[in-house]
C-alpha positions, 0 to 999 in steps of 0.5 A: 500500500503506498503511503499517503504525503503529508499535507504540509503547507510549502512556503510560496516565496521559495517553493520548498527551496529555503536554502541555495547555494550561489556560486560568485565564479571566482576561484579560492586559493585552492582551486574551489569556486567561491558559493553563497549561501541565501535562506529563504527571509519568509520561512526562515530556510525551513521551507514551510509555512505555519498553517493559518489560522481558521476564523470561525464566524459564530452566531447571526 
């Protein structure tokens, strides 16, 4: 039986990606190129979003 996904909300400014590593095109002293790393500012690099919350109208 497959297992179902879970439902959770993905973050909609980095579509899950809170995380990437941006590559300048210099080289260091030891010949690896120079990265960046960049989170995600919305989700705080985890990639998901807290679930909001329901308003509930409640009478007339």
């Amino acid at each position: 039986m497959p297992q179902r996904a879970q439902n959770t909300p993905v973050c909609r400014d980095c579509d899950g990606f809170a995380t990437v590593a941006i590559t300048t095109g210099t080289r260091k002293q030891d010949g690896s190129r120079a990265t960046l790393r960049a989170t995600c500012s919305a989700c705080k690099g985890t990639g998901r979003t807290a679930p909001v919350p329901v308003l509930a109208r409640v009478g007339r």
